[in-house]
N, C-alpha and C positions, 0 to 999 in steps of 0.2 A: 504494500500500500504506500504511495505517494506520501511525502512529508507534506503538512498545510503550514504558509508561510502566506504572513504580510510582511508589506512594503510601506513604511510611513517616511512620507516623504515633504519635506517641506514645497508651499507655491513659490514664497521670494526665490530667489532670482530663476526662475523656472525652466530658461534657454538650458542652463545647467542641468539643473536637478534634474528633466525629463530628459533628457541623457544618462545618467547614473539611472533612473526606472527601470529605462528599454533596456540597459545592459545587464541590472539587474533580474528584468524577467528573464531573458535570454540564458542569465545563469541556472537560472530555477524552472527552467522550461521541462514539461514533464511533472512537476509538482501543480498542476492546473486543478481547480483554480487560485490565482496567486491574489490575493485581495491587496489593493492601494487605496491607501487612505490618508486622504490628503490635512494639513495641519497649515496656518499659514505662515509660521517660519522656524527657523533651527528653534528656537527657545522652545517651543511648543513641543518638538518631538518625542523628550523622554514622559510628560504623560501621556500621551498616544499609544507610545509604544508600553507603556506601564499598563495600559487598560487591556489595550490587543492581548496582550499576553497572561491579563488575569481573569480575558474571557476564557479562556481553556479553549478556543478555534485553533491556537495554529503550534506549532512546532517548534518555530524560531518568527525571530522579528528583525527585519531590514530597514535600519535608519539611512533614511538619504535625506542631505542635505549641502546646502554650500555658505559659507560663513565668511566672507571678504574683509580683507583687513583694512581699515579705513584712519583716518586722522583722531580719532577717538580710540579711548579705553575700550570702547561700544565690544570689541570683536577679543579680547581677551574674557572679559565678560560672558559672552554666550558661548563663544568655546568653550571655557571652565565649564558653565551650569549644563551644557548637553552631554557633554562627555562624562561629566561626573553622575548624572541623572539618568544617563544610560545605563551606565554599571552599576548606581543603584538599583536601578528595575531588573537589569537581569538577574544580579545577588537575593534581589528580594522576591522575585517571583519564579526563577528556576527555570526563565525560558530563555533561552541563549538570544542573543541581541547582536545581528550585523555592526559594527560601527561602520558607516560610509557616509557620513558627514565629512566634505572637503572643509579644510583650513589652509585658505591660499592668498596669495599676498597682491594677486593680479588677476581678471578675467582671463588672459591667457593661462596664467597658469590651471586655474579652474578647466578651460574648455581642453586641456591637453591632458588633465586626470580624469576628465567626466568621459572618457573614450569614444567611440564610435566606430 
């Protein structure tokens, strides 16, 4: 039987992030159906993925997101609270958690990690 996995994925900056999905699915293809559930930016992801995963539906959880570094503290900030908030949710609920939230310092560098 098929593994069931969601994909929680942030909308900001979207050109990204719906690159890391499609690659995403493509990794998990054969685990159909693969649920996405959209959140609207990094900060949002780890309770998304905290709830996905305390429904008892899926197997593992795939965080995507992209987080740009800007003139502001802003991007060490929600770096810290996702990453951290992700590893809390998988420790606390025992379902493994993707990390694939980019932390990049350029949209180049984001569109050359988001693959295609």
């Amino acid at each position: 039987m098929p593994y069931r996995f969601a994909i929680v994925a942030s909308s900001y900056n979207s050109v990204i992030v719906d690159r890391l999905v499609a690659g995403a699915k493509r990794a998990l293809k054969g685990h159909d159906p693969v649920n996405v559930i959209r959140v609207p930016g990094s900060f949002e992801i780890p309770l998304a993925a905290k709830q996905a995963a305390l429904s008892k539906k899926y197997d593992g959880i795939v965080a995507l997101g992209c987080v740009l570094r800007g003139e502001t503290p802003h991007f060490d900030y929600i770096s810290t609270a996702v990453s951290g908030g992700l590893s809390q949710a998988a420790l606390e609920t025992g379902i493994p958690i993707g990390f694939g939230v980019l932390t990049v310092n350029t949209v180049e560098q984001a569109m050359e990690r988001s693959g295609e």
